[in-house]
C-alpha positions, 0 to 999 in steps of 0.5 A, spaced: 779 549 211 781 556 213 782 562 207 788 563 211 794 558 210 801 557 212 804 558 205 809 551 208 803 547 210 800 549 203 805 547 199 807 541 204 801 538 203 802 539 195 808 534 197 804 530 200 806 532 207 812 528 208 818 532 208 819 537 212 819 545 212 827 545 211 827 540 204 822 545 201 827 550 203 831 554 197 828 549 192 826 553 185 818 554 184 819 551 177 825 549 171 827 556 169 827 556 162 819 551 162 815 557 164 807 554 166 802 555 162 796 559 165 789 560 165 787 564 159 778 564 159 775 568 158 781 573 154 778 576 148 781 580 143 779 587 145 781 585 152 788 583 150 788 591 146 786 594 153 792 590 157 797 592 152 795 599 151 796 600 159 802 597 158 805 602 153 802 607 156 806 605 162 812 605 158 812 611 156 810 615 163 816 611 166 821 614 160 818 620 161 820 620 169 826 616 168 828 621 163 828 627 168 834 624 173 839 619 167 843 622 163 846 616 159 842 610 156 836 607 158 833 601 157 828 597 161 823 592 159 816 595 162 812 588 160 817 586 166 815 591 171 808 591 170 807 583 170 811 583 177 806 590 179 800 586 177 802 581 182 802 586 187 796 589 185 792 582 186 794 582 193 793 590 194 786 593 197 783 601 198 787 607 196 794 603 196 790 598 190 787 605 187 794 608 186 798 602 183 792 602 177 792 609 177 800 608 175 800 602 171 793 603 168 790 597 169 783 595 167 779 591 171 781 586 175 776 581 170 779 584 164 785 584 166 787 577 170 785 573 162 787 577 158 794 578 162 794 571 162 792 570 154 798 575 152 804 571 157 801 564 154 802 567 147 810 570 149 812 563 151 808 560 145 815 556 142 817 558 136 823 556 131 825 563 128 826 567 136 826 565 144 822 569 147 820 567 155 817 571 161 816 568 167 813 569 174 815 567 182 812 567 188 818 567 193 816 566 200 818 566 208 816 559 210 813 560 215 809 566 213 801 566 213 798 567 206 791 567 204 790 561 200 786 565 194 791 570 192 796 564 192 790 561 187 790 568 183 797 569 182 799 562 180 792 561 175 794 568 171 801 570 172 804 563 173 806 565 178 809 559 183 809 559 190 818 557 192 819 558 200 826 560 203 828 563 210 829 570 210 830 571 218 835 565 218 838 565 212 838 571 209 843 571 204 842 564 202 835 566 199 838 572 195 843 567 191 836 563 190 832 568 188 839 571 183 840 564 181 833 563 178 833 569 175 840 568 172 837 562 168 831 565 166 835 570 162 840 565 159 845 569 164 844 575 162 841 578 169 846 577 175 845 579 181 838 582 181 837 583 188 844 586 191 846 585 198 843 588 204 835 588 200 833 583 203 833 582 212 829 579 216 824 583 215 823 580 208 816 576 208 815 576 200 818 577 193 815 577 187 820 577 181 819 576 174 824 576 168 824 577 160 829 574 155 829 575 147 833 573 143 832 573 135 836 575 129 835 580 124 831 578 117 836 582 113 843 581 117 847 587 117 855 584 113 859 584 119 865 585 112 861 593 112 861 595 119 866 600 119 868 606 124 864 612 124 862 618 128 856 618 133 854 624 134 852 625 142 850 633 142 851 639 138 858 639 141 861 633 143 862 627 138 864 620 139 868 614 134 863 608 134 862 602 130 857 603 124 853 598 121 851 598 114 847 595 110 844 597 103 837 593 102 837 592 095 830 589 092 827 590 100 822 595 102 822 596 110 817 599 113 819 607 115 816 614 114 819 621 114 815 626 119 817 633 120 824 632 123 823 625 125 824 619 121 822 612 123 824 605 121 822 598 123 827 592 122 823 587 123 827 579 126 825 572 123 819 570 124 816 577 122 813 577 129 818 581 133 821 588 130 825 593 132 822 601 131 827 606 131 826 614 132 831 617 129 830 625 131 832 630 125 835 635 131 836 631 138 831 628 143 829 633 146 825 635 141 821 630 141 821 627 148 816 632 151 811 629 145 812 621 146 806 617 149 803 611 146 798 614 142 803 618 139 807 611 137 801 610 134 800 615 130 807 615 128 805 608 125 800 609 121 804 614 117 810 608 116 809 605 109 813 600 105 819 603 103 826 602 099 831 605 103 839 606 099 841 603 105 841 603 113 847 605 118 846 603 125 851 603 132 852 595 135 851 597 142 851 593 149 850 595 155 846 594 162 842 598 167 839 598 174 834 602 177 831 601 184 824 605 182 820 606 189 823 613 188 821 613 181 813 610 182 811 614 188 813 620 184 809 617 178 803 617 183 803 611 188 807 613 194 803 608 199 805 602 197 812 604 200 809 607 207 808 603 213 800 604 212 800 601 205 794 595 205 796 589 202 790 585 206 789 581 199 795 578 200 795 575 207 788 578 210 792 583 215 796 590 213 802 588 215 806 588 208 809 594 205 813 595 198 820 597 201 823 597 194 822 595 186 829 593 183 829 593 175 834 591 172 834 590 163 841 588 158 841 589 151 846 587 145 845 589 139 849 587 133 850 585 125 846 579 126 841 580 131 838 582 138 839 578 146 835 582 151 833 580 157 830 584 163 828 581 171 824 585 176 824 583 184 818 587 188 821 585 196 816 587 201 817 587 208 813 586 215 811 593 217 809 592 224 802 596 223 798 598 226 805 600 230 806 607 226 814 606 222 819 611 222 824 608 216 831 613 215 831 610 208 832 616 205 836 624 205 835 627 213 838 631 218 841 630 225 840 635 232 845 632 237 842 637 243 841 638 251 836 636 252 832 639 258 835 646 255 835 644 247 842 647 246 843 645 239 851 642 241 851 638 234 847 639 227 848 635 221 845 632 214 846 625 212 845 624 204 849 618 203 851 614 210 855 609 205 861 615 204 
C-alpha cells in the first residue's frame, strides 16, 4: 500500500469503509477528558531529564522574549507549546526542522519520541490528590494527502489522534469543532482558542494540544485571614488587593534566601505538583536578565526546609492570549512561517507552512488551591509552493503611481487595516 494516503480513506478504512466522508466530518478524535495512553519504550529515565531540561530551557527563552513587548501579567504553559511544536516538528525536514529544534531544543528524535511519550503517560497517570490532563489532536482537511507514517508517529507518541473537517466548505464550523474540544479538555477554562478569520480555505491542518491542572493547596490559606493589602507594582505606584495569609505553625516549607532574592516552594496535595515562588527583594528587573532553567536549578539547591512565621500571598485570576509566529521566528525559526517552509515529513510535498501558533493559558489562584489550564493550536496552511507567495500579514507600505511615468500620485503605511 502507498506511504501517501488520503487521511479520509485511512480513517474510513479504520470505520470500516462504510460511512461516508461527510458522517466523519466534525467528529472529536477521542472523548476530551480520556486522553489515549501512548507508546513509552525505550524511555529511560535520563532521556525523560534531557526532554524536560529542553522544555525548561524553552520556558525561560520564551519569558525572556515575551518579556521585552508585555508590560502586564504573564502566563503560559510552555509544556503545551512544546508538545504541539513537537508535533509539527515530526513532520518538518532541512533547515525549517533544524530551526524548530534549535528553539525548542529537542534531542534527537529517538531520545525524544519515548521519553516525550513516557512524561505525558505519567501527566495523565490518575491521581485522587490533583486532575492533571494533557492531550494531543490532529484536525484534518478531509481530503487531504497525509503520509500514512507521520500520522503513525504523531498518534503512537503524542496521542495524537487524527479528526477530519471541512475547511474549504466549512470553515467556520470546523473552528467551533476545534474550540469546543479544546473547552472540554480544560474544564471550560479555554474558549475560543482559535478566533475568527484563522482559519480559511487555505487551512489543511491543526495540531492543537491543551493542559488543565487543578489541585489544592497542602496547607490551605484561611479564607477568615484574607484581608485587603497594598501590592506594590513599582516604586511609584501601588495598588489595594486581597492579601492572603497564613501562619504555618509546626510546617517547614521549602524556602531560601539568596541575595535580594527569596524563593518559597508551596506544594498541592499529593506532594507531586508545588508552586515555586521568586519573590525579588527590589523588582523583576534585577533578576530577569539572569533567569534560565540552570539558573532555577541553582536556585533549588539552595532551598532548605524551613519554619516560616507566616506567608501573605495575592489570590489572582486572569487569562492570556499570545498569537506567537512573531514571537518564535524572533527566537530563531522564521522559516516555518515562510512559503518555502518544508514539511515534507507530513505529506511528502513542501506545500504547508505554519501561518500562525495561538496560545492561550488561564490561572486562579486562591485560598484553597490552584485551576490552571492551557491549549496551543499550531494552523498550517496550503502554500502553493513551488509558486513563490507573497502574504501582506504584516506592517507594509502602498505607492499608488503613474505607471509608465512612476509619478508617485499616493503614498502610504498600513499598521493596522482593522482601524
Amino acid at each position: 500500500m502507498t506511504k501517501k494516503v488520503l487521511v479520509a480513506t485511512l480513517i474510513l478504512i479504520l470505520l470500516a469503509g462504510v460511512v461516508t466522508a461527510t458522517v466523519v466530518l466534525f467528529l472529536f478524535p477521542y472523548e476530551p477528558t480520556e486522553p489515549p495512553v501512548v507508546d513509552e519504550t525505550g524511555a529511560t529515565e535520563e532521556g525523560q531529564e534531557t526532554v524536560v531540561e529542553a522544555n525548561n530551557q524553552f520556558a525561560f527563552d520564551l519569558y525572556k522574549q515575551l518579556s521585552k513587548n508585555e508590560e502586564g501579567n504573564i502566563f503560559y504553559s510552555p509544556y503545551s507549546i512544546s508538545a504541539a511544536l513537537a508535533m509539527t516538528y515530526e513532520g518538518a525536514k532541512g533547515e525549517t526542522a533544524e530551526e524548530i529544534q534549535s528553539v525548542f531544543h529537542f534531542p534527537e528524535t529517538n531520545i525524544l519520541r519515548p521519553n516525550f511519550a513516557a512524561i505525558y503517560n505519567e501527566i495523565n497517570e490518575e491521581n485522587k490528590e490533583h486532575e492533571l490532563k494533557t492531550g494531543n489532536a490532529l484536525w484534518i482537511q478531509h481530503d487531504f494527502p497525509l503520509l500514512e507514517e507521520y500520522i503513525e508517529r504523531v498518534e503512537n507518541y503524542y496521542g495524537g489522534k487524527a479528526a477530519l473537517l471541512d475547511f474549504v466548505s466549512a470553515v467556520e464550523q470546523s473552528r467551533q469543532t476545534i474550540n469546543s474540544f479544546i473547552e472540554e479538555q480544560t474544564n471550560g477554562k479555554i474558549e475560543d482558542l482559535i478566533p475568527a478569520g484563522c482559519l480559511n480555505d487555505m487551512t489543511r491542518l491543526v495540531l492543537t494540544n491543551a493542559i488543565y491542572f487543578k489541585g489544592t493547596w497542602q496547607w490551605q490559606f484561611d479564607e477568615d485571614d484574607t484581608r485587603e493589602g497594598i501590592f506594590r507594582i513599582s516604586d511609584t505606584e501601588t495598588v489595594k488587593t486581597p492579601m492572603m495569609h497564613m501562619n504555618p505553625e509546626d510546617v517547614d516549607l521549602n524556602y531560601a534566601r539568596t541575595e535580594g532574592l527569596q524563593i518559597l516552594e508551596l506544594p498541592y496535595k499529593g506532594d507531586k505538583i508545588s508552586m515555586l515562588i521568586l519573590l525579588p527583594e527590589e523588582s523583576l528587573e534585577a533578576i530577569e536578565p539572569a533567569l534560565t532553567a540552570e539558573k532555577i536549578e541553582e536556585y533549588k539547591s539552595q532551598m532548605r526546609p524551613t519554619e516560616l512565621s507566616s506567608v501573605s500571598l495575592p489570590p489572582f485570576e486572569f487569562d492570556t492570549k499570545y498569537f506567537m509566529s512573531n514571537v518564535l521566528s524572533d527566537l530563531g525559526m522564521p522559516t516555518a512561517f515562510l512559503g518555502d517552509a518544508d514539511f515534507s515529513g507530513i505529506t511528502g510535498r513542501k506545500d504547508l507552512f505554519i501561518s500562525e501558533v495561538i496560545h492561550q493559558a488561564y490561572v486562579n489562584v486562591d485560598e484553597e488551591g490552584t485551576e490552571a489550564a492551557a491549549a496551543t493550536a499550531v494552523v498550517m496552511e496550503l502554500s502553493m509552493a513551488p509558486m513563490n507567495v507573497f502574504r501582506a500579514d504584516h506592517p507594509f507600505i502602498f505607492i499608488i503611481q503613474e505607471k509608465d511615468s512612476g509619478n508617485i500620485l499616493f503614498l502610504g503605511r498600513v499598521t493596522n487595516p482593522t482601524e
